[in-house]
NUTOR-985286 format. One record per atom (N, C-alpha, C): residue in three letters; x, y, z. Coordinates in steps of 0.001 Angstrom, whole numbers, plus 524288, in hexadecimal, padded with zeros to 5 digits. Each point is the difference from the previous one (the first is absolute). Layout:
alaXYZ ...
//
This chain:
unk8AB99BAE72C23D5 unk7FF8B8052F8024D unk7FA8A802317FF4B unk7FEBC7FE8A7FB8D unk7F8838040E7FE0D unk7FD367F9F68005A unk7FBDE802387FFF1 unk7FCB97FAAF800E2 unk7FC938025F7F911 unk802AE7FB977FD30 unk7FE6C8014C7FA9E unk7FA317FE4B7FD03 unk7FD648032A7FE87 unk7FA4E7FCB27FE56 unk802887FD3E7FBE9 unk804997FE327FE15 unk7FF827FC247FB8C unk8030A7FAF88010A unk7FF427FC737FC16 unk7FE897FB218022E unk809477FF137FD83 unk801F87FA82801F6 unk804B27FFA87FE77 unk7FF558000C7FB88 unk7FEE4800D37FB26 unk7FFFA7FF1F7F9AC unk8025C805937FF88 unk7FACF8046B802E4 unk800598059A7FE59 unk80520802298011B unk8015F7FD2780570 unk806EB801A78020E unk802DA7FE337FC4D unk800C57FBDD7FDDC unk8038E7FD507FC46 unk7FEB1804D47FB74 unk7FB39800D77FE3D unk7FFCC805267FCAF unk80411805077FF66 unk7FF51801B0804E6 unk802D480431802C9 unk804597FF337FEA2 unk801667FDBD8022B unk8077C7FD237FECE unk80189800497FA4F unk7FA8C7FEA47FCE6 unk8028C7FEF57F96E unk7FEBF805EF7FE27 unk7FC36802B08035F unk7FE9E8068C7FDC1 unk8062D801EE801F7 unk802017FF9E8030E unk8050E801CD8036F unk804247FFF07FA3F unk8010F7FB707FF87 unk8036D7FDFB7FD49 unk7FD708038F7F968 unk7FC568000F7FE64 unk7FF3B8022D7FAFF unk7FFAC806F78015D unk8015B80130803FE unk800228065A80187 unk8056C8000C7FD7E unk804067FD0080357 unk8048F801507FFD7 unk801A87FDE77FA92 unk7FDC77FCEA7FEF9 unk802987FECA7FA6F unk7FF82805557FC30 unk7FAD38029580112 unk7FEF78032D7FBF7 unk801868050A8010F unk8036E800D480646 unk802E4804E380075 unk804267FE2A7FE42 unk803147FCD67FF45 unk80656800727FEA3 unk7FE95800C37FAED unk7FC1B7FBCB7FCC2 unk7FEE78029B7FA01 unk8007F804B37FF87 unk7FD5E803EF803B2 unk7FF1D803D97FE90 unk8049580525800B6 unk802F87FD8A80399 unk806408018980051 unk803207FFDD7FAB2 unk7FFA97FB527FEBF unk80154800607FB95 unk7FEFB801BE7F9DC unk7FB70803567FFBF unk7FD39803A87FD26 unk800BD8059E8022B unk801C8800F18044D unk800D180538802B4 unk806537FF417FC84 unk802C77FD0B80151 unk805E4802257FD90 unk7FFDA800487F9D7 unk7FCC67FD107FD49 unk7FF3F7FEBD7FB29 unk7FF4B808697FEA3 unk7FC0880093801A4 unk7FE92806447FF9E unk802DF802D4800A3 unk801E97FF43802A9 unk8055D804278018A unk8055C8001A7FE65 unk8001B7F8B17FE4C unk804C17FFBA7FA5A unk7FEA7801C67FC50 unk7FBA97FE5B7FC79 unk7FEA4802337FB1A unk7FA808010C7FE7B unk7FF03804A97FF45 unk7FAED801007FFE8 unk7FE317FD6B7FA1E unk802237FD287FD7D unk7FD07800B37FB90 unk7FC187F8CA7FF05 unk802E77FC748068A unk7FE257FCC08023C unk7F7C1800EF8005B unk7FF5D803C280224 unk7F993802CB80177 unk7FFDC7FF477F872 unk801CD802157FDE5 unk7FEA0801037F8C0 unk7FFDF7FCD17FD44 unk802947FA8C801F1 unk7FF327FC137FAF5 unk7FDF67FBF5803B0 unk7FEEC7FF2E8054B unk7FCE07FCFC801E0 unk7F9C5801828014F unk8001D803E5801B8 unk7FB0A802FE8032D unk7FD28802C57FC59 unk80209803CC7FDDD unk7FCBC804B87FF32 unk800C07FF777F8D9 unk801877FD4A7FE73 unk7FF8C7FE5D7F91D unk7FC44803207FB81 unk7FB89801638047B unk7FDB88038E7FC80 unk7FF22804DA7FE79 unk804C1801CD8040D unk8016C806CB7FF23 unk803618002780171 unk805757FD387FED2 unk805AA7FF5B8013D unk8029D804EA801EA unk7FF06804257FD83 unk801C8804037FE92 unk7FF948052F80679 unk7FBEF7FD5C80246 unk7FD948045C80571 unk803FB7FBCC8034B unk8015B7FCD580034 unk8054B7FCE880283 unk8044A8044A80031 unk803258019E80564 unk80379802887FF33 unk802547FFD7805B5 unk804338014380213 unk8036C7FCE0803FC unk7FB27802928074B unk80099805667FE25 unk7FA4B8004E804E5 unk7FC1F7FB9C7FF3F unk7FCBD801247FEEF unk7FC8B7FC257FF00 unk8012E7FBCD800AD unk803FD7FBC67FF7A unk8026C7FBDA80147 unk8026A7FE4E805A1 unk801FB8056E80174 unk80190800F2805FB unk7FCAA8001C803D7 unk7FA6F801D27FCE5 unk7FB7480117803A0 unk7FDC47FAA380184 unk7FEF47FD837FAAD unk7FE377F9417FEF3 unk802C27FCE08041C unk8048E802D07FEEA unk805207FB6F80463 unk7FE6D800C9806F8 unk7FE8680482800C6 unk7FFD2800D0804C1 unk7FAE37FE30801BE unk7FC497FF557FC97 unk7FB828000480289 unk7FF987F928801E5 unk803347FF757FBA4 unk801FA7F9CB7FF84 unk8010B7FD858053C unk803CD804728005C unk804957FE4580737 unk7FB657FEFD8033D unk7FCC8806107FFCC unk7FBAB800538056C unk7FDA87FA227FFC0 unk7FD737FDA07FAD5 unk7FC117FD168017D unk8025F7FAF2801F7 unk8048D800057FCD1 unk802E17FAF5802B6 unk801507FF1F804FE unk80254804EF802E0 unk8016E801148051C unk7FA617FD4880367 unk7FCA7804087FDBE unk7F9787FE5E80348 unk7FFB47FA8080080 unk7FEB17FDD47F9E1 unk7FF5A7F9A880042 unk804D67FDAD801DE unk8041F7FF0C800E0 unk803837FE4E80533 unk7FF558004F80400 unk7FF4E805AB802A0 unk7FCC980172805C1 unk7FD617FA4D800A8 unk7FB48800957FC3E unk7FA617FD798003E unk802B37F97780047 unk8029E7FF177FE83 unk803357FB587FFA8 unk801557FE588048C unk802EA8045F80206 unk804A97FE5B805EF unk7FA647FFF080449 unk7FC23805357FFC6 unk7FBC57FEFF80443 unk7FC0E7FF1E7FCC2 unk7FE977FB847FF50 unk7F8C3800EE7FC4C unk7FCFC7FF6680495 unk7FF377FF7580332 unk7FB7A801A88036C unk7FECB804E080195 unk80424802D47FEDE unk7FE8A805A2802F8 unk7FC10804057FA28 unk7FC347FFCE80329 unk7F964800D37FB2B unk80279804CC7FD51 unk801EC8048680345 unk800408030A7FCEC unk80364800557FB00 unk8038B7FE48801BB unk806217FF457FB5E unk7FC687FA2F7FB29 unk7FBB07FD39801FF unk7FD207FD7E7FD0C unk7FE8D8023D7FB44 unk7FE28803618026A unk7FAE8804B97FD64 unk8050D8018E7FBB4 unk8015F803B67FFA2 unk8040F803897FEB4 unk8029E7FD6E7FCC2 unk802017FAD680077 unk802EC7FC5E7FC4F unk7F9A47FEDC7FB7B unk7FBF37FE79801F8 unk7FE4A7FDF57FC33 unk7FE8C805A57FBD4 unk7FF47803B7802B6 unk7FFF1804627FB9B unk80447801297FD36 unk802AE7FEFF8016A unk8040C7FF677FC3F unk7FFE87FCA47F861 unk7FE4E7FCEF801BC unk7FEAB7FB617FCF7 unk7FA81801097FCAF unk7FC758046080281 unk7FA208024C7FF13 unk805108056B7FA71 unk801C5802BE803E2 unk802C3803BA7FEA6 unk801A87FD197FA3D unk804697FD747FF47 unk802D07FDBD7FB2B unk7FCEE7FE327FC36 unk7FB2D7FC86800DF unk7FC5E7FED77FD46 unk7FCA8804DB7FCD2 unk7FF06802A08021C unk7FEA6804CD7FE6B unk802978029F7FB22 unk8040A8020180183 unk8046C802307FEF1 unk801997FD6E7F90E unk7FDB27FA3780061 unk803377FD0E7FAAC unk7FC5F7FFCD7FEC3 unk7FB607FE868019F unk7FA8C7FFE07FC44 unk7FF48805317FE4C unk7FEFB80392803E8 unk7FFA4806447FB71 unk802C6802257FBD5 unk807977FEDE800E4 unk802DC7FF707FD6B unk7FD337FACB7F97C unk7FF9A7FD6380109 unk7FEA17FBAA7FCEC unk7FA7F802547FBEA unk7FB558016880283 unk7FC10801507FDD3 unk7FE43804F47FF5C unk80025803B18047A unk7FE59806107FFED unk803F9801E87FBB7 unk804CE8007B801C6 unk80438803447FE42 unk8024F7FDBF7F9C7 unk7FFA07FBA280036 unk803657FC787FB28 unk805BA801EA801D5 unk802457FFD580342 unk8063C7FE5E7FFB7 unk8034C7FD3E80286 unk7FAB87FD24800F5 unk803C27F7F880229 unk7FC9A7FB957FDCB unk800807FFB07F97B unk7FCE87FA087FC94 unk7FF867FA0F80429 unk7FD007FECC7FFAA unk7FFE57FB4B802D2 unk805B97FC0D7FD80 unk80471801B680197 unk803FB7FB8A7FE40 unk8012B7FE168051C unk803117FCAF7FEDC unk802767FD4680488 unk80110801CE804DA unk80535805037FF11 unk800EB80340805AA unk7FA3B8021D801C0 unk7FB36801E97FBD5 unk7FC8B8022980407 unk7FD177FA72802B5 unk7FF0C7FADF7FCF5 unk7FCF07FE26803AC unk802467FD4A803CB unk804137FF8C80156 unk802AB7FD21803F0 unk8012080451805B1 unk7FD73803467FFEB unk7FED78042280572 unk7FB4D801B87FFCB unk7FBBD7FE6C7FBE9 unk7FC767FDC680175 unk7FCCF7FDFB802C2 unk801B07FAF57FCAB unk7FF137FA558041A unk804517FFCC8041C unk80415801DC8007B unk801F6800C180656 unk7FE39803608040E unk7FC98803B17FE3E unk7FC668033480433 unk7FAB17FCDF7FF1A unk7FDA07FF207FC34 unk7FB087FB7D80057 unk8007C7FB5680378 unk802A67FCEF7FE90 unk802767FBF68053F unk7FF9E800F980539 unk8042A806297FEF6 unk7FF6E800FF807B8 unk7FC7C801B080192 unk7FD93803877FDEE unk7F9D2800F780235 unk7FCC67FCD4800DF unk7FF457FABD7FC97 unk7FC647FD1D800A7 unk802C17FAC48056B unk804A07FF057FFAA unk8021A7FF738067E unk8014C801DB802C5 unk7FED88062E80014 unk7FF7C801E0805FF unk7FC3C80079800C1 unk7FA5C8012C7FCE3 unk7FB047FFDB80163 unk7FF527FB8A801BD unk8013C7F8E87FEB1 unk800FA7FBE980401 unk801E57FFB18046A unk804448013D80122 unk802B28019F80518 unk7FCC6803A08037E unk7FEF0803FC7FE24 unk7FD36804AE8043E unk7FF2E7FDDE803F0 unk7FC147FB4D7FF04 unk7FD6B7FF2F80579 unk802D87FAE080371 unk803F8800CD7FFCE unk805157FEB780395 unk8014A803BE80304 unk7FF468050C7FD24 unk8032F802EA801F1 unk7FDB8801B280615 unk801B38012F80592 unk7FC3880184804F8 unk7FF3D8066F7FF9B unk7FBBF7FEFC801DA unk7FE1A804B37FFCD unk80232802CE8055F unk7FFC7805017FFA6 unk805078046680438 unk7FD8A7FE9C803D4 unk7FBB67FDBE802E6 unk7FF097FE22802F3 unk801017FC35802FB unk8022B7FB867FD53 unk8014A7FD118012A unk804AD7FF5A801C5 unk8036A803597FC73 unk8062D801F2801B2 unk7FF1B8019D804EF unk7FDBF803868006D unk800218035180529 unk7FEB87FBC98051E unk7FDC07FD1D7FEC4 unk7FCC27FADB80452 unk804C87FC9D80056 unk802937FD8B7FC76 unk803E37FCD77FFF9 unk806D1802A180217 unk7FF1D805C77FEBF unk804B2801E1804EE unk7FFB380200804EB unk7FB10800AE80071 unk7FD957FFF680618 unk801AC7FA4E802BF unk7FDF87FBC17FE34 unk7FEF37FABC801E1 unk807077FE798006F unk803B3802D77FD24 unk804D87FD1C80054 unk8036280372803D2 unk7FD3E80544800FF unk802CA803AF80476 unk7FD397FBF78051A unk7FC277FDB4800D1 unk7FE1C7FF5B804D7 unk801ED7FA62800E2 
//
């Protein structure tokens, strides 16, 4: 359908970025119910170093923001070519990274243990393969050229 600047390797890429979107939204489904069963899940995995600011809001909030990003990275899953839902998913992943490193170093109330570095390196990962992918992705131009050419 797009006439892609990347070569078959980068498509085979795509396919395995596809597949590690969705893997890492159902993960993340399953950390949305975790929050919303028991908040004290965020307190002895996540936030270890100020257990205590853990409390069922705060957990509900964690959970939801959870849903959004997962929802996004699925989107980004079912269409990864469409740039914008690109964009938006990979901030997501900019977003979370953030979020655990400040938690981790600014704030002190997520120690580098296990639960913090394993969303981490699952937003490190994806950033550094969707910044590979990008340039798969067609530019709105090209969309627009390629549904012209299939109306005529």
């Amino acid at each position: 359908m797009f006439s892609c600047r990347c070569s078959v390797k980068m498509s085979r890429f795509l396919n395995v970025l596809r597949s590690w979107l969705l893997m890492v939204s159902v993960i993340a489904v399953g950390n949305t119910v975790q929050s919303f069963r028991d908040y004290s899940f965020l307190s002895q995995k996540l936030y270890t170093g100020t257990p205590d600011y853990v409390n069922g809001l705060q957990a509900r909030t964690f959970g939801i923001w959870t849903l959004l990003s997962s929802i996004i990275r699925c989107a980004c899953a079912i269409d990864i070519q469409n740039r914008t839902l690109y964009h938006v998913t990979l901030w997501t992943f900019v977003l979370a990274l953030g979020h655990f490193l400040s938690e981790a170093f600014i704030y002190k109330t997520a120690p580098l243990t296990i639960g913090v570095m394993a969303p981490l390196i699952v937003a490190s990962v994806s950033i550094v393969g969707m910044l590979i992918g990008f340039q798969c992705i067609p530019e709105p131009q090209e969309v627009m050229g390629a549904r012209q050419k299939k109306r005529t």
